[in-house]
C-alpha positions in Angstrom: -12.7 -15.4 -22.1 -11.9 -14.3 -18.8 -12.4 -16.2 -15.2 -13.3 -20.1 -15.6 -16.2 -20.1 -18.4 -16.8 -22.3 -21.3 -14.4 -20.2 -23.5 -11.6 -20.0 -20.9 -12.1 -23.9 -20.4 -11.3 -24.6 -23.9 -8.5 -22.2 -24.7 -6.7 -23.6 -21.8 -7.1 -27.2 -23.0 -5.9 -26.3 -26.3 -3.3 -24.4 -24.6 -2.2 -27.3 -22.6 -3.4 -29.8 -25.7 0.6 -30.4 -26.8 1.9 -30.7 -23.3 4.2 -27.4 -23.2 7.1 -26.2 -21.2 6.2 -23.1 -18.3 6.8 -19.7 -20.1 8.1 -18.4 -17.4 10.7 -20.7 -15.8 10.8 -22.7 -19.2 12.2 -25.9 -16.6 8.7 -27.5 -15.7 5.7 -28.6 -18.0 2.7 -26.4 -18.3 0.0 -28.0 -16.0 -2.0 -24.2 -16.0 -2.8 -21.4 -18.1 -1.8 -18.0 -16.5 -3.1 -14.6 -17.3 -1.4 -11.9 -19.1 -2.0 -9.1 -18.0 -3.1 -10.7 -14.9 -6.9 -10.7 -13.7 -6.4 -8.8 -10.6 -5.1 -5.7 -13.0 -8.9 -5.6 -13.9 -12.2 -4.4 -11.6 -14.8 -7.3 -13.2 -13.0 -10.6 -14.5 -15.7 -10.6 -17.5 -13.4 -7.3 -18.6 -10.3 -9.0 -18.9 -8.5 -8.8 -22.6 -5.2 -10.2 -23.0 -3.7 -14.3 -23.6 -3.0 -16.7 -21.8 0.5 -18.4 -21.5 1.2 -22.1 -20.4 2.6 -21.8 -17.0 3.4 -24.7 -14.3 1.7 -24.1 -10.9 4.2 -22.9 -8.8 5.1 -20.0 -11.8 1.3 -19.1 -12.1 1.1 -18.7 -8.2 3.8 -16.6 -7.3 3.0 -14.4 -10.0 -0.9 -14.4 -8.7 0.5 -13.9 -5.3 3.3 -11.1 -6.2 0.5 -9.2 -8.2 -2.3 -9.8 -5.5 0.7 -8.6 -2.5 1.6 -5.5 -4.8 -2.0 -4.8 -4.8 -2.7 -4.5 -1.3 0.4 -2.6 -0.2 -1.0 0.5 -2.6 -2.4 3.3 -0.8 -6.3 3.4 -0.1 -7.9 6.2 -1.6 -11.9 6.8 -0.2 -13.1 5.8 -3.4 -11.5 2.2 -3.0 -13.5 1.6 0.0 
């Protein structure tokens, strides 16, 4: 279900079906469906396991962004070339 295929398309309607509040700030409603664990945690989208929680843009991209800056502040090791 991971990355923007058929399955993902319809868990996130369903997910967004009954118009919910964000999970995260719990002030905004949900317009997206955010990743948890996130996808960047994973080498291959098509490996993700995990759910998906309603989430209202500006929530879902910080969190994309923190995760993604977190990321590339780690240490290169040769095999990560």
């Amino acid at each position: 279900m991971a990355g923007r295929d058929y399955q993902y398309r319809k868990a996130r309607k369903q997910l967004l079906a009954s118009q919910p509040m964000c999970y995260w700030c719990k002030e905004k409603p949900a317009t997206t469906a955010d990743h948890e664990p996130p996808l960047t945690a994973f080498p291959d989208p098509s490996l993700w396991r995990g759910v998906l929680l309603p989430a209202c843009l500006s929530c879902n991209s910080s969190r994309g962004a923190r995760f993604e800056n977190a990321r590339r502040k780690k240490p290169k090791r040769s095999r990560d070339w």
